[in-house]
HTML snippet that shows the backbone in 3Dmol.js (N, CA, C, O; Angstrom):
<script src="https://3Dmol.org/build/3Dmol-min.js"></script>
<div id="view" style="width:600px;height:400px;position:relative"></div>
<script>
const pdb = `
ATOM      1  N   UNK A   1     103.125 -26.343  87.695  1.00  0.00           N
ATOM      2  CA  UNK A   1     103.882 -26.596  88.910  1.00  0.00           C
ATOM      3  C   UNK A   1     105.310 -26.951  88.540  1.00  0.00           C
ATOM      4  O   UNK A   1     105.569 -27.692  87.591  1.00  0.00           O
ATOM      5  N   UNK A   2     106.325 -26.338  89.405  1.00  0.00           N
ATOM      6  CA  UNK A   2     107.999 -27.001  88.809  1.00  0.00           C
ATOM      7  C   UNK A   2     107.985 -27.991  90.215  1.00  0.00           C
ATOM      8  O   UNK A   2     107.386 -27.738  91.260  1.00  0.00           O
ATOM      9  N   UNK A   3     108.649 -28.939  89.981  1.00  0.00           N
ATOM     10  CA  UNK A   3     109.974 -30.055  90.900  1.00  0.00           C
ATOM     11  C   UNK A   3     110.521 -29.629  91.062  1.00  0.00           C
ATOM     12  O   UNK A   3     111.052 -28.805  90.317  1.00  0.00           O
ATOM     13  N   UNK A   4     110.902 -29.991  92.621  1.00  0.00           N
ATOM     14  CA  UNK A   4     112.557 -29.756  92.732  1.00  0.00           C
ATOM     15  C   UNK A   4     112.739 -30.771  93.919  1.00  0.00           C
ATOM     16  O   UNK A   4     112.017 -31.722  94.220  1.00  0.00           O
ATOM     17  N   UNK A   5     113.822 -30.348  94.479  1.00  0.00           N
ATOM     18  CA  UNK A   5     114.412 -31.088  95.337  1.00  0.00           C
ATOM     19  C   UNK A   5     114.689 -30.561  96.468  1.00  0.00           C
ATOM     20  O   UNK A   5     115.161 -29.424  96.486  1.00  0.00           O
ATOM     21  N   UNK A   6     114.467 -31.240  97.609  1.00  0.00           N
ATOM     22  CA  UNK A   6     114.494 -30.134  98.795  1.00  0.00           C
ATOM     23  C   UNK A   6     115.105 -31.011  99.988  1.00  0.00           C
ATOM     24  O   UNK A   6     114.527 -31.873 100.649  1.00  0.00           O
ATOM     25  N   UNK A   7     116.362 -30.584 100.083  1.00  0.00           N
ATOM     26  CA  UNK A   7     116.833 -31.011 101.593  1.00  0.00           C
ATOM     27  C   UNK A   7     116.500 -30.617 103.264  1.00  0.00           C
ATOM     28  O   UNK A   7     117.142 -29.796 103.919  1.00  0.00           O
ATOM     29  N   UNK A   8     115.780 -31.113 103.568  1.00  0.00           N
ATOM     30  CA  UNK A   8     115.055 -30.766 105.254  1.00  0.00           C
ATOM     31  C   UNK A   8     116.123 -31.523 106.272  1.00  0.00           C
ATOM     32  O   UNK A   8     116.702 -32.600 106.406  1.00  0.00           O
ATOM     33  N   UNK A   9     116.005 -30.392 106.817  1.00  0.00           N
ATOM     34  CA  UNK A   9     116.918 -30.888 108.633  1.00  0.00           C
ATOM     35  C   UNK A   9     116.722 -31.879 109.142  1.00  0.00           C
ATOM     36  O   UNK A   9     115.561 -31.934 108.735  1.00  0.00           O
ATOM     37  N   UNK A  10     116.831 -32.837 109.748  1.00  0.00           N
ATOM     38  CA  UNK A  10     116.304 -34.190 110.304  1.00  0.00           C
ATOM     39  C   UNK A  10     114.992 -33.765 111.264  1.00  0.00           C
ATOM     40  O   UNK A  10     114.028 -34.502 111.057  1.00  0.00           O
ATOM     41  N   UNK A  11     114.797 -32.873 112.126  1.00  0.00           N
ATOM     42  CA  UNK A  11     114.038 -32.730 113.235  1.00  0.00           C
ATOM     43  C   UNK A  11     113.075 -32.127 112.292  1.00  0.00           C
ATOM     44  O   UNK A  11     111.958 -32.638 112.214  1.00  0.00           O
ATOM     45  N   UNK A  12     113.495 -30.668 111.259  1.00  0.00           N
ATOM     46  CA  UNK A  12     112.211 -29.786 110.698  1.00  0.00           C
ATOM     47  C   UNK A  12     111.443 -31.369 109.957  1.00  0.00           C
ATOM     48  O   UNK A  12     110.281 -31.690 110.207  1.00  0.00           O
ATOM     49  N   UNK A  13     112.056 -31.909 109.355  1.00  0.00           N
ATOM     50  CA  UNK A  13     110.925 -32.926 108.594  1.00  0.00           C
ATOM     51  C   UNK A  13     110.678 -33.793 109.568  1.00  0.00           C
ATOM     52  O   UNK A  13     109.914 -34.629 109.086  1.00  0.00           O
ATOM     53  N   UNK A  14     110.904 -34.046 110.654  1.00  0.00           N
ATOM     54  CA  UNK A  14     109.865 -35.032 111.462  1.00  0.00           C
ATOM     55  C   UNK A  14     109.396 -34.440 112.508  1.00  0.00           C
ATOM     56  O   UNK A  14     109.326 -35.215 113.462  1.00  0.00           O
ATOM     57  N   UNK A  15     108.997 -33.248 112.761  1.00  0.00           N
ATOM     58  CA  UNK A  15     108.523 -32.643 113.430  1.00  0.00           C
ATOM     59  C   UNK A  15     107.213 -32.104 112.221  1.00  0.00           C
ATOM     60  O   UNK A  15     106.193 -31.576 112.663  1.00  0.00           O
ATOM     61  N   UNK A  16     107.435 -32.352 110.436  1.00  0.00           N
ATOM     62  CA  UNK A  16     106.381 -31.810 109.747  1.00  0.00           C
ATOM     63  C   UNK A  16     105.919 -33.228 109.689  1.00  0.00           C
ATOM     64  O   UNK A  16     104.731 -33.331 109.995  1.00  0.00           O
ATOM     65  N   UNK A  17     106.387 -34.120 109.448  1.00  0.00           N
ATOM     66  CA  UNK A  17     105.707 -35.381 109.375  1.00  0.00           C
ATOM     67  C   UNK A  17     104.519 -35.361 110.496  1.00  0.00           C
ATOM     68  O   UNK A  17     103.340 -35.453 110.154  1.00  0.00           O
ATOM     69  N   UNK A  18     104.837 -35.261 111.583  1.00  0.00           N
ATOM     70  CA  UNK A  18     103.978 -35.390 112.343  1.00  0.00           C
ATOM     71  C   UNK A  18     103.188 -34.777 112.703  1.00  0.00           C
ATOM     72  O   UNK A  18     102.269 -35.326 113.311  1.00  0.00           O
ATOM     73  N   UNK A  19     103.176 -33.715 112.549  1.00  0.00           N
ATOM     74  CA  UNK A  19     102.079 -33.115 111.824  1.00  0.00           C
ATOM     75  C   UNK A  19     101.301 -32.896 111.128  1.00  0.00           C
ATOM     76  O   UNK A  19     100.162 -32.519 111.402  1.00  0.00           O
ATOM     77  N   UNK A  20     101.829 -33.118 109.927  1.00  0.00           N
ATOM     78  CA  UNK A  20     100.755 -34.156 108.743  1.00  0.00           C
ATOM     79  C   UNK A  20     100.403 -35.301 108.724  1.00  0.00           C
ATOM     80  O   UNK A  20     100.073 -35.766 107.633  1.00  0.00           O
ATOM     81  N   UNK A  21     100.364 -35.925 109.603  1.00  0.00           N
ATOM     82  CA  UNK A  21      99.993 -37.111 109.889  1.00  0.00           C
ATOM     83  C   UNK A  21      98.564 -36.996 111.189  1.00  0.00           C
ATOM     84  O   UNK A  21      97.720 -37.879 111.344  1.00  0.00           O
ATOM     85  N   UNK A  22      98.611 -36.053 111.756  1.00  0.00           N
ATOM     86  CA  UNK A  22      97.725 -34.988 112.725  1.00  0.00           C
ATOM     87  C   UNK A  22      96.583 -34.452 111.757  1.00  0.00           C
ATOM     88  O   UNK A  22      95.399 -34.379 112.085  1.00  0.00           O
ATOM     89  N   UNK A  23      96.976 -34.177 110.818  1.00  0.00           N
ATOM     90  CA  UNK A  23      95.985 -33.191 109.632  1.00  0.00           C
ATOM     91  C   UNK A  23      95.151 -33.612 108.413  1.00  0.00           C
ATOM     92  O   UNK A  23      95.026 -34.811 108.659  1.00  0.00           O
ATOM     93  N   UNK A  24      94.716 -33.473 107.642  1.00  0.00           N
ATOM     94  CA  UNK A  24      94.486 -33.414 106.654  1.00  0.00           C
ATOM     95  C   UNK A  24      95.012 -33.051 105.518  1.00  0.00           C
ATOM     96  O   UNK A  24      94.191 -32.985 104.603  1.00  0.00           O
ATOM     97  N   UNK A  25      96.401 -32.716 105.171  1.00  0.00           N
ATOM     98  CA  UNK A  25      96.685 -32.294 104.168  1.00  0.00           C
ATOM     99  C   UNK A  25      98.049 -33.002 103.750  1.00  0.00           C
ATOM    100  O   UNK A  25      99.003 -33.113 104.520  1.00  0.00           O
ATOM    101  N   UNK A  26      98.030 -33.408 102.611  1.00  0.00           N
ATOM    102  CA  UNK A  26      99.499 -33.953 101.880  1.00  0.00           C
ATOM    103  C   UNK A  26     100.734 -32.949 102.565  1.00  0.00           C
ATOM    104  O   UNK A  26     100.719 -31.814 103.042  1.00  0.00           O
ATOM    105  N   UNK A  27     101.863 -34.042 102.341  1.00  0.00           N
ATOM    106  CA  UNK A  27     103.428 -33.377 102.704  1.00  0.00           C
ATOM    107  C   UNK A  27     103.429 -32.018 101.432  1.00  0.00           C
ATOM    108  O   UNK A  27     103.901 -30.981 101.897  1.00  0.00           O
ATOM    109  N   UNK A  28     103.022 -31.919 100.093  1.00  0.00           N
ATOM    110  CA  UNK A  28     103.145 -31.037  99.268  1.00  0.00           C
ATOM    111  C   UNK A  28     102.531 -29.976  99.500  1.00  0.00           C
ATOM    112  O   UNK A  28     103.119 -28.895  99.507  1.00  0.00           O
ATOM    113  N   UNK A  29     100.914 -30.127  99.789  1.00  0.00           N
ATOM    114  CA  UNK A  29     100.632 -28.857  99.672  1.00  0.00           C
ATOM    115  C   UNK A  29     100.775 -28.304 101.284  1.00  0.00           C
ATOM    116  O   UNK A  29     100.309 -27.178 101.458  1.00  0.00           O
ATOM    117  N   UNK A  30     101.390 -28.998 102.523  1.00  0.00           N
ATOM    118  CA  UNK A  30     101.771 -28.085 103.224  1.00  0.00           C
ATOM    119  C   UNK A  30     102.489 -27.050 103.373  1.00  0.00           C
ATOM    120  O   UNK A  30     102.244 -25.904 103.750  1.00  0.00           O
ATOM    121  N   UNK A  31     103.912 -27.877 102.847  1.00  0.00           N
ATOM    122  CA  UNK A  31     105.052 -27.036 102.326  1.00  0.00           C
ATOM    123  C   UNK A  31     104.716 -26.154 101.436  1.00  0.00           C
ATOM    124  O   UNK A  31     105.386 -25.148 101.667  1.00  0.00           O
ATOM    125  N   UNK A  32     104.161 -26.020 100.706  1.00  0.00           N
ATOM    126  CA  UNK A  32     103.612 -25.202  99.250  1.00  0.00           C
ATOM    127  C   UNK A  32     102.873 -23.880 100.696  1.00  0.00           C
ATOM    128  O   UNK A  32     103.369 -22.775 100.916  1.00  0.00           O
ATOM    129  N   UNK A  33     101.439 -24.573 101.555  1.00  0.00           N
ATOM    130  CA  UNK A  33     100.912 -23.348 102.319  1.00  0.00           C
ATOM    131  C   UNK A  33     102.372 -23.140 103.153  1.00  0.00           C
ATOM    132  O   UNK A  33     102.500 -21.919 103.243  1.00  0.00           O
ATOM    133  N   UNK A  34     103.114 -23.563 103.570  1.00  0.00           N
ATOM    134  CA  UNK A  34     104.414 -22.929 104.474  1.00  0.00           C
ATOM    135  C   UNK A  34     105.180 -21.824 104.058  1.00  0.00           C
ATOM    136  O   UNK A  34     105.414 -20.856 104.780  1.00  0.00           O
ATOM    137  N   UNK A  35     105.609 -21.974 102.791  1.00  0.00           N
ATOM    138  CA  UNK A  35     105.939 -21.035 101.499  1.00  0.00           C
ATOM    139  C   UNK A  35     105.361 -20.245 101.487  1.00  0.00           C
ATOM    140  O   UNK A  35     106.091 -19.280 101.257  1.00  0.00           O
ATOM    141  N   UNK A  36     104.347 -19.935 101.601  1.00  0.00           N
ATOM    142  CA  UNK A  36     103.524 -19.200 101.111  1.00  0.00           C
ATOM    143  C   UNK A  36     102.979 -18.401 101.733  1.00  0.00           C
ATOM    144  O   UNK A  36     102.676 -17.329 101.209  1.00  0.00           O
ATOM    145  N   UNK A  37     102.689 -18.671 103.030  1.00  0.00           N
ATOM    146  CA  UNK A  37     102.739 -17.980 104.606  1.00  0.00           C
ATOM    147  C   UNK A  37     104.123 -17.216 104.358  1.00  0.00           C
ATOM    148  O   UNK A  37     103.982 -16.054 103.977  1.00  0.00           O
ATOM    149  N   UNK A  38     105.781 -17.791 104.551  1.00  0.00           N
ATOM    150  CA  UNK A  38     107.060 -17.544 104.782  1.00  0.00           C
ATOM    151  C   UNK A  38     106.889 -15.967 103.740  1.00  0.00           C
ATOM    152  O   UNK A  38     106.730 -14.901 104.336  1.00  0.00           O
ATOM    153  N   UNK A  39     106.938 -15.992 102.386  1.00  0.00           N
ATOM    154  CA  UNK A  39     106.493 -15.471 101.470  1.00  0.00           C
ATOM    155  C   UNK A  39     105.662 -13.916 101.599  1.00  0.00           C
ATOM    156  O   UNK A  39     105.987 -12.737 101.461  1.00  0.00           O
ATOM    157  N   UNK A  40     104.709 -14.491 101.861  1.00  0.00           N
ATOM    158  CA  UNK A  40     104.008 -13.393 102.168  1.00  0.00           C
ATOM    159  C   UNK A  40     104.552 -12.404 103.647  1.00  0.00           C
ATOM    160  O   UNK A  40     104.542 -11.191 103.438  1.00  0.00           O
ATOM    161  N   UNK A  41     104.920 -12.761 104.795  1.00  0.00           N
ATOM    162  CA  UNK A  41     105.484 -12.251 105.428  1.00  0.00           C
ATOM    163  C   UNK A  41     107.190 -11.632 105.194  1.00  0.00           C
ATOM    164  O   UNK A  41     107.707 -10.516 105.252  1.00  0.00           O
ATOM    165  N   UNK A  42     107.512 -12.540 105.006  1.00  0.00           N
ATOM    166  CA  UNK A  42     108.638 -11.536 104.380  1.00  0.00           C
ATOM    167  C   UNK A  42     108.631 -10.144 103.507  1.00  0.00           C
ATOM    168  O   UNK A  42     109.364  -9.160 103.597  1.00  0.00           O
ATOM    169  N   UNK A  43     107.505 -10.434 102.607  1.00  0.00           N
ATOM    170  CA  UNK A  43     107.120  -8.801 102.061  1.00  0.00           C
ATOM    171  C   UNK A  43     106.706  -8.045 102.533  1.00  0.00           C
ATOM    172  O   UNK A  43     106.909  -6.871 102.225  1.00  0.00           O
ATOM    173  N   UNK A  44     105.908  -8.457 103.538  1.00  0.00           N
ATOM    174  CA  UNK A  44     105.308  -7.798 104.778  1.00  0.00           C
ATOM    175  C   UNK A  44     106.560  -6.761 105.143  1.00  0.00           C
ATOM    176  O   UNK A  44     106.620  -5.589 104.770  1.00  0.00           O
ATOM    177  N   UNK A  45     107.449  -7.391 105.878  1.00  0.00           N
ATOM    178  CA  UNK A  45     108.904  -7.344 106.766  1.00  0.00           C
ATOM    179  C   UNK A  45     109.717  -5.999 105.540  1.00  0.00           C
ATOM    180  O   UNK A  45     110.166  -4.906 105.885  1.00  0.00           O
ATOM    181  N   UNK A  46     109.681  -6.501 104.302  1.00  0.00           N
ATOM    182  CA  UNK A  46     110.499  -5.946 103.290  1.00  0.00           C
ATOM    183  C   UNK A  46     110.107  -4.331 102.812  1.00  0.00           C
ATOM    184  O   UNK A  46     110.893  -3.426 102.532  1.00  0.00           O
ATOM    185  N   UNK A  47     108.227  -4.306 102.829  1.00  0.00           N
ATOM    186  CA  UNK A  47     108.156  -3.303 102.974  1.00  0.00           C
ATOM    187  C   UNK A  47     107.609  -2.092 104.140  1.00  0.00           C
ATOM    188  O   UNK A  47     107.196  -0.938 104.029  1.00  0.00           O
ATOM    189  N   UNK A  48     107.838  -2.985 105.238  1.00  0.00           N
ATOM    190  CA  UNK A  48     107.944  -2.213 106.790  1.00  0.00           C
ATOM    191  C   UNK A  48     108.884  -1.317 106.397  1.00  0.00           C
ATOM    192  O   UNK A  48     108.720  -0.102 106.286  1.00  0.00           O
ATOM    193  N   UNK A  49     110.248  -2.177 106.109  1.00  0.00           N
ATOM    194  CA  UNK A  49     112.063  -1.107 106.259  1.00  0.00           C
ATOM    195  C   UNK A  49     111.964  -0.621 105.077  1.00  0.00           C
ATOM    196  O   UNK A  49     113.011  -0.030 104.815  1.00  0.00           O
ATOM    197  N   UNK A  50     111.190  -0.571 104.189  1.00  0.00           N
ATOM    198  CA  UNK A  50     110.877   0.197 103.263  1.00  0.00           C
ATOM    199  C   UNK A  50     110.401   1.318 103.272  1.00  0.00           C
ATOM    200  O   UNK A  50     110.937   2.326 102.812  1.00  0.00           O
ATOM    201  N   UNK A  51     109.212   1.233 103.867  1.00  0.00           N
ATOM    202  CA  UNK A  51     108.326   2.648 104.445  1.00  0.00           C
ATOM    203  C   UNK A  51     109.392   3.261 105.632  1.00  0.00           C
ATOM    204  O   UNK A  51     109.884   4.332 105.277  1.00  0.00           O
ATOM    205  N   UNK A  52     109.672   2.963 106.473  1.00  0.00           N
ATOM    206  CA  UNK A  52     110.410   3.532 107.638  1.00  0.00           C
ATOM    207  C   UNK A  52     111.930   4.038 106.913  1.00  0.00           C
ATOM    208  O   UNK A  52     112.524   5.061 107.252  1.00  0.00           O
ATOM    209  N   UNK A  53     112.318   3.237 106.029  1.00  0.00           N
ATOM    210  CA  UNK A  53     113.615   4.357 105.485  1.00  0.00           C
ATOM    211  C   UNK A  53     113.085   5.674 104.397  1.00  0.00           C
ATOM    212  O   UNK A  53     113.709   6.697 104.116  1.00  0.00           O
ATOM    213  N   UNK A  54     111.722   5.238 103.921  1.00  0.00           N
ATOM    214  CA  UNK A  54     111.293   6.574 103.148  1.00  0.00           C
ATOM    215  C   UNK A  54     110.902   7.865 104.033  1.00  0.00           C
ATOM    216  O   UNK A  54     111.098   9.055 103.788  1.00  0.00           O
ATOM    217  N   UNK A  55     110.163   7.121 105.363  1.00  0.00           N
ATOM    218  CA  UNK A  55     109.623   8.164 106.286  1.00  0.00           C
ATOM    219  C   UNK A  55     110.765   9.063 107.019  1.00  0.00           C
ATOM    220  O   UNK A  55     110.633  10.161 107.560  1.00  0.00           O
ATOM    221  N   UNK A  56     112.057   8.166 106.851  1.00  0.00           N
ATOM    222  CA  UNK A  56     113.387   9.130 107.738  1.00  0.00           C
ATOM    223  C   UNK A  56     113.970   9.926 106.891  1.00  0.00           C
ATOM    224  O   UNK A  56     114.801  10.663 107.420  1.00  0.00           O
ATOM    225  N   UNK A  57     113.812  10.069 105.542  1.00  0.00           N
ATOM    226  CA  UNK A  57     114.347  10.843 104.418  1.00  0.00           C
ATOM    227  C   UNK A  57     113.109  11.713 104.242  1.00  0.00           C
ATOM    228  O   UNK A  57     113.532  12.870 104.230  1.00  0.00           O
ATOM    229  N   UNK A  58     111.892  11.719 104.112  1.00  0.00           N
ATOM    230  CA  UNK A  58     111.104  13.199 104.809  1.00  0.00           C
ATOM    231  C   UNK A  58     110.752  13.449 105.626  1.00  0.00           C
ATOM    232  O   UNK A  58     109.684  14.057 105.557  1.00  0.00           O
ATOM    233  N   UNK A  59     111.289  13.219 106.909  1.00  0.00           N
ATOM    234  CA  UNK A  59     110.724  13.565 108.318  1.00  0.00           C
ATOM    235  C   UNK A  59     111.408  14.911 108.144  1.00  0.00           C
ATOM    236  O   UNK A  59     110.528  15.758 107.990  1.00  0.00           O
ATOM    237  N   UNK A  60     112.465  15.382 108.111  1.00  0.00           N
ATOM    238  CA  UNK A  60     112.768  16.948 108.327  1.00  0.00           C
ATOM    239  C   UNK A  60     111.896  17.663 107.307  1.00  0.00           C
ATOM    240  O   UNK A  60     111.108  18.545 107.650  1.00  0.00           O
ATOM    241  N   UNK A  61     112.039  17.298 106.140  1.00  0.00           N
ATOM    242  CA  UNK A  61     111.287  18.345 105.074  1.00  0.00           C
ATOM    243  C   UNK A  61     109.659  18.752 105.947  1.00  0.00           C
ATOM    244  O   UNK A  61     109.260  19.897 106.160  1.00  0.00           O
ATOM    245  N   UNK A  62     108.871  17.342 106.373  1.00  0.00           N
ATOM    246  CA  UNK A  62     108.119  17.611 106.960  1.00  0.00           C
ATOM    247  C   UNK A  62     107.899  18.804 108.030  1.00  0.00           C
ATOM    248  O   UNK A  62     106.980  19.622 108.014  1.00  0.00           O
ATOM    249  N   UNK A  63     108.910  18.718 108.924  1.00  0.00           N
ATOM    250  CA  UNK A  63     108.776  19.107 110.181  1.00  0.00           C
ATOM    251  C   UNK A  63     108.879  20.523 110.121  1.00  0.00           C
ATOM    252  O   UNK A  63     108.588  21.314 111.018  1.00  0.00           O
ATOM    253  N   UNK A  64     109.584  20.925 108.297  1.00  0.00           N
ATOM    254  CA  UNK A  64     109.913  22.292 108.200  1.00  0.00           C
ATOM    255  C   UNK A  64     108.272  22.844 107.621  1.00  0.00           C
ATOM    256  O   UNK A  64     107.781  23.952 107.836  1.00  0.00           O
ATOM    257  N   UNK A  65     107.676  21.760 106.882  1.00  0.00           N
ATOM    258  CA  UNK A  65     106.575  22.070 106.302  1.00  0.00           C
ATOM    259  C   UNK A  65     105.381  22.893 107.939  1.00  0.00           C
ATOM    260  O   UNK A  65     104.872  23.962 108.277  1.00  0.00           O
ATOM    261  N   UNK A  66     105.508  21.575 108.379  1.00  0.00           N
ATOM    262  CA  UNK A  66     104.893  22.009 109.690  1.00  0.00           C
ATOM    263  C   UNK A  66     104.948  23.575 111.109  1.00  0.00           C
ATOM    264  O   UNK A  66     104.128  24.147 111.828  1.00  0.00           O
ATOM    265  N   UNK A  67     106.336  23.654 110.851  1.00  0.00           N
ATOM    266  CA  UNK A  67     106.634  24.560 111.476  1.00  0.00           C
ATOM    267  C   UNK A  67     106.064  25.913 110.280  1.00  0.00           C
ATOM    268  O   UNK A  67     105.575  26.896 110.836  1.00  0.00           O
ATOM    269  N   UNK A  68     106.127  25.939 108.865  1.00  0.00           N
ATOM    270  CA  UNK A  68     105.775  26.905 108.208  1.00  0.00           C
ATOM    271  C   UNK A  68     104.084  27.136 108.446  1.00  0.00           C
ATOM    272  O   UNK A  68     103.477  28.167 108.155  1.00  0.00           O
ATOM    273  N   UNK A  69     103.586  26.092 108.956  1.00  0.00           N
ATOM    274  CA  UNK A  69     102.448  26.010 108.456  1.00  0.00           C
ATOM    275  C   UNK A  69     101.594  27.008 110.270  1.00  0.00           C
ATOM    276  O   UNK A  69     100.600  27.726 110.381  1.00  0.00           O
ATOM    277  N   UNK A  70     102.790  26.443 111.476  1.00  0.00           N
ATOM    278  CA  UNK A  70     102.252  27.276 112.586  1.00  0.00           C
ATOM    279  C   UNK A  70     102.914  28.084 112.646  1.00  0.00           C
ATOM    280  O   UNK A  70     103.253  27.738 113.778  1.00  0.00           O
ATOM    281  N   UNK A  71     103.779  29.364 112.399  1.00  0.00           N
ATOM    282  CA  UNK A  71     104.302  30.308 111.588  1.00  0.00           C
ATOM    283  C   UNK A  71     103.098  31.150 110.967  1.00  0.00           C
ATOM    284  O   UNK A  71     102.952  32.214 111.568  1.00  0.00           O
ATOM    285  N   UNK A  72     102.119  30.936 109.830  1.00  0.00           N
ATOM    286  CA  UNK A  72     101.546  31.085 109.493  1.00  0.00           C
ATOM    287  C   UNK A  72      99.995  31.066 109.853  1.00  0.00           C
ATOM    288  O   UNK A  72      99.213  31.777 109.223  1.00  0.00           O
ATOM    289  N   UNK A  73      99.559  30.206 110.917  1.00  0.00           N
ATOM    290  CA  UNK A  73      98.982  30.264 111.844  1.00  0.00           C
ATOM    291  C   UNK A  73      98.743  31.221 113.208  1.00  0.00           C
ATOM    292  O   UNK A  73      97.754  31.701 113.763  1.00  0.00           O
ATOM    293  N   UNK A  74     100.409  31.236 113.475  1.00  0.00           N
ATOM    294  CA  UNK A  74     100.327  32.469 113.980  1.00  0.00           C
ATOM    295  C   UNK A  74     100.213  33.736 114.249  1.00  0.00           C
ATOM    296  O   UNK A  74      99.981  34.385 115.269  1.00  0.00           O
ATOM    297  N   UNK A  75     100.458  34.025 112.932  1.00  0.00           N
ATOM    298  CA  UNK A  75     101.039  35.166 112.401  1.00  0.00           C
ATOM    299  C   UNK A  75      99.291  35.476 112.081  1.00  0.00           C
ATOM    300  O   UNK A  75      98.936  36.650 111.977  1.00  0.00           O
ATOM    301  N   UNK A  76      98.423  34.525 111.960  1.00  0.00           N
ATOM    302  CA  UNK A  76      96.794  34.762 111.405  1.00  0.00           C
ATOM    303  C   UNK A  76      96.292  35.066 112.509  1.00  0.00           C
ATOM    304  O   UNK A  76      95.448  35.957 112.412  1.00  0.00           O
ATOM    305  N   UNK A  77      96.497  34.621 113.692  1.00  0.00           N
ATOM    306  CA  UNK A  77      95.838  34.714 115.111  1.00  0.00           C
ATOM    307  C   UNK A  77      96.175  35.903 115.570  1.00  0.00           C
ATOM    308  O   UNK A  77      95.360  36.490 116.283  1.00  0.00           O
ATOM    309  N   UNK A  78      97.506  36.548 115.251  1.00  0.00           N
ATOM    310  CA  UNK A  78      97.921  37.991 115.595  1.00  0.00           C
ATOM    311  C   UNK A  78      96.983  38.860 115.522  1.00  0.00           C
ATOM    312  O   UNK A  78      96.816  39.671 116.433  1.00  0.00           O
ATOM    313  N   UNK A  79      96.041  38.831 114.183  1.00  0.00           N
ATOM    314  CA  UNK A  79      95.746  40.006 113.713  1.00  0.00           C
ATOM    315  C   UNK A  79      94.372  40.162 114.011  1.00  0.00           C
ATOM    316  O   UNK A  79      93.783  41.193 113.687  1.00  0.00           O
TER     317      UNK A  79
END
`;
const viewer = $3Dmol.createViewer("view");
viewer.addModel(pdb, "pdb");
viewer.setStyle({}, {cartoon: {color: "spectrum"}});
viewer.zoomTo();
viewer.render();
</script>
């Protein structure tokens, strides 16, 4: 585990106080599960605009794939 030092807003830490004081769990390992929740969603978030900027850089290649593909479809149903 590292230390550190952590400056909280007046309201965010007594609005967590009191909440841990509601709960079962130490001021540490809340913050530690808060982190860690924060954390995990953010990667979440990071690779949403991740996937969605890969999907806009092959959406045309796609769409050409697609159109070749009923083109070719059609051209089978002709005959």
């Amino acid at each position: 585990m590292k230390n550190l030092s952590l400056k909280l807003e007046d309201d965010i830490f007594q609005e967590t106080e009191l909440i841990i004081s509601k709960g079962n769990k130490n001021r540490n390992r809340y913050i530690n599960d808060a982190i860690e929740f924060y954390n995990r969603l953010h990667k979440r978030r990071l690779l949403s605009e991740q996937l969605s900027k890969e999907s806009k850089i092959v959406a045309q290649d796609s769409l050409e794939v697609l159109a070749e593909f009923e083109k070719l479809f059609d051209e089978g149903q002709a005959i």
